[in-house]
C-alpha positions as CSV (number, residue, x, y, z in Angstrom):
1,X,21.7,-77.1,-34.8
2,X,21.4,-73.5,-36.2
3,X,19.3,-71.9,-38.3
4,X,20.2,-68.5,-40.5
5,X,18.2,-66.8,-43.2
6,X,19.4,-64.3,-45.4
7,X,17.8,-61.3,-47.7
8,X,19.6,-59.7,-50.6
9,X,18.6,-57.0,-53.3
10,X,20.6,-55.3,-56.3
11,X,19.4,-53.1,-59.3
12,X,19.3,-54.6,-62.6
13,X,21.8,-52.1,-65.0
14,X,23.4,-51.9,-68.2
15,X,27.3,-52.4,-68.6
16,X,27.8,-55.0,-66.3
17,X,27.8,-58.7,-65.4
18,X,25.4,-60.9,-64.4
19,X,26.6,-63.2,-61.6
20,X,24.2,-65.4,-59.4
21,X,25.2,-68.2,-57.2
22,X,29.4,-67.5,-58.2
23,X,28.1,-68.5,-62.2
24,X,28.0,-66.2,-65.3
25,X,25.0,-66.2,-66.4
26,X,24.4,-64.4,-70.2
27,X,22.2,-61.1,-69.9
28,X,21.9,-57.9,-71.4
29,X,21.6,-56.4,-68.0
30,X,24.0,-56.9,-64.6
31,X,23.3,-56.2,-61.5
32,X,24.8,-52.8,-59.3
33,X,26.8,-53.3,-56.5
34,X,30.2,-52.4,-55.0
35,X,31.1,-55.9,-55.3
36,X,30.0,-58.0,-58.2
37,X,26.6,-57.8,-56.6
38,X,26.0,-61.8,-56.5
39,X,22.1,-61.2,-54.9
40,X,22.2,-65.1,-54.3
41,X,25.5,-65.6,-52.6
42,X,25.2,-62.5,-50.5
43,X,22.4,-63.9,-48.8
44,X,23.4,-67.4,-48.2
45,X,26.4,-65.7,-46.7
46,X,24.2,-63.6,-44.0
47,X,22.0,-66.6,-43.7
48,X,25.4,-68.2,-42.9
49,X,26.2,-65.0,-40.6
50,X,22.9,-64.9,-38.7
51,X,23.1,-68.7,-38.1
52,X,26.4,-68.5,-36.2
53,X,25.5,-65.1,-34.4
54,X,27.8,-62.7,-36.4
55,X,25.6,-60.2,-37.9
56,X,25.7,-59.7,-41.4
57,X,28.0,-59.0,-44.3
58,X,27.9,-55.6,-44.7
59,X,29.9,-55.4,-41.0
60,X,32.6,-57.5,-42.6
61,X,32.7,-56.3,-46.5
62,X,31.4,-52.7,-46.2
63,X,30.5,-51.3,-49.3
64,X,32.4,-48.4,-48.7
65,X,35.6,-49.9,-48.3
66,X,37.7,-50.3,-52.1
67,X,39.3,-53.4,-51.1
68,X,35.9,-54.7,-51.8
69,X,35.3,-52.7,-55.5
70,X,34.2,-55.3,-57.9
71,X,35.2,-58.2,-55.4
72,X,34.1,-61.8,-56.7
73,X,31.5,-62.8,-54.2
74,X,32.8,-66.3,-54.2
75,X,35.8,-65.4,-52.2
76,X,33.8,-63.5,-49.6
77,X,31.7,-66.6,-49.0
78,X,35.3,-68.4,-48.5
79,X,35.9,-65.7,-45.8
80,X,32.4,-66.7,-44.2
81,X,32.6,-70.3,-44.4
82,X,36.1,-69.9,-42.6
83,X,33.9,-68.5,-39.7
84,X,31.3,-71.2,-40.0
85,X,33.7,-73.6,-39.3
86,X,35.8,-71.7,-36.5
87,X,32.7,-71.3,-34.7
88,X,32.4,-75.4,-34.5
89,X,29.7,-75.8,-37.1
90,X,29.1,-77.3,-40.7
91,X,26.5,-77.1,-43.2
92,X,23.7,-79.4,-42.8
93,X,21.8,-77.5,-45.8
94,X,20.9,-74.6,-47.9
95,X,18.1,-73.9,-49.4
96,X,17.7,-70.6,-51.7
97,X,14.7,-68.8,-53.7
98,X,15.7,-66.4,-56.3
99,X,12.9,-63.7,-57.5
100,X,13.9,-62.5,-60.9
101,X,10.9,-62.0,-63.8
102,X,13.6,-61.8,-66.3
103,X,15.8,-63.4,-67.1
104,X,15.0,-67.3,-66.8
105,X,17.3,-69.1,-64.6
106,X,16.5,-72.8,-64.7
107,X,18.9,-74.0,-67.4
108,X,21.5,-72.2,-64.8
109,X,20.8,-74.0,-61.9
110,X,22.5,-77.1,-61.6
111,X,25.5,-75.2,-62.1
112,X,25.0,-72.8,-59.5
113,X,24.4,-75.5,-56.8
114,X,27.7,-77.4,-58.5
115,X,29.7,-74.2,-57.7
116,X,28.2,-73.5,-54.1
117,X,28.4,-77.0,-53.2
118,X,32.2,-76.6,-54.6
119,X,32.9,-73.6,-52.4
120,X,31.3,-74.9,-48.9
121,X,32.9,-78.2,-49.6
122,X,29.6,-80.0,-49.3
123,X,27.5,-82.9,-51.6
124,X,25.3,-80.8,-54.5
125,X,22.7,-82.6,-52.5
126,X,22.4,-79.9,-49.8
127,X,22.3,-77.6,-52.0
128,X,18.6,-76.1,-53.2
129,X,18.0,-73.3,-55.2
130,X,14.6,-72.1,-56.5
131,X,13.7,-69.6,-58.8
132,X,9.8,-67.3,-59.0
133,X,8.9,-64.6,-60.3
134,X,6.3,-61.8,-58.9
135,X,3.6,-62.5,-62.3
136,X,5.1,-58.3,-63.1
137,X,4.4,-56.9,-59.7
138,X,7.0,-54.9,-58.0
139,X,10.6,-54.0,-58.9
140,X,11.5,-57.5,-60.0
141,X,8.1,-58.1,-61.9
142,X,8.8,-54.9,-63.7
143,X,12.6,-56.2,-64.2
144,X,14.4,-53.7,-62.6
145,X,16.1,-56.0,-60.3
146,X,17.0,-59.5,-58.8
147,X,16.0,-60.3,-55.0
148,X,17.4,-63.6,-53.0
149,X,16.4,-65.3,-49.9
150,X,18.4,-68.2,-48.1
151,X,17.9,-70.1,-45.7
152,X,20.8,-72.2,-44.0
153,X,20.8,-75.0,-41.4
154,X,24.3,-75.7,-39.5
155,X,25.0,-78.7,-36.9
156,X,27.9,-78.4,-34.6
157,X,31.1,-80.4,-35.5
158,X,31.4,-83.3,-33.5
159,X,35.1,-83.2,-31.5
């Protein structure tokens, strides 16, 4: 078994999209980033990194590179998951806290475990996401961004 947790942050800004866990979600606000900036599927992917010893993603989708300009996250966790399972592993779980004040994300949830289940080719059932909020303290409190912490558990294939 392996364990990997993953950290990601992005500003909250005008004139774009809002995507969390590969899903749309309806916002006045979207958050910054070279890619599309999905907070919550950038850090199940370094959870998904750091579990299998590969460092993390900005080593394999550098922000600085235009391939990745506006890239849909989703197809970067593709590329990761491919490396999960080269290395001899699957997912035994994930479990993921987003920190956002605004806005509310619980009506979005089942369908952002639906489409990361989808995409690691696992049952919605190891699949957990959790949203907080910081009661107004710090950058998210205040709105000004969207934080994400996941935490992944891998168990080598059996040959």
């Amino acid at each position: 078994m392996r364990i990997g947790q993953g950290f990601d942050v992005h500003r909250l800004v005008p004139g774009r999209r809002l995507v969390l866990g590969g899903v749309e979600i309806p916002y006045e606000l979207g958050l910054l980033g070279h890619s599309d900036a999905d907070v919550l599927l950038h850090a199940v992917m370094d959870a998904l990194l750091g579990a299998i010893g590969a460092g993390d993603i900005g080593g394999y989708f550098p922000d600085h590179d235009p391939i990745y300009k506006d890239s849909d996250s989703a197809l970067l966790l593709k590329q990761v998951l491919a490396m999960v399972k080269e290395k001899g592993f699957r997912i035994e779980n994930i479990d993921v806290t987003v920190i956002a004040e605004r806005p509310k994300l619980a009506s979005h949830i089942p369908g952002m475990k639906g489409r990361i289940a989808e995409l690691a080719g696992i049952e919605i059932s190891q699949v957990n996401i959790k949203a907080t909020t910081t009661e107004g303290l710090g950058f998210t409190g205040r709105g000004e961004g969207i934080a994400a912490l996941a935490v992944v558990l891998l168990e080598r294939i059996k040959e």
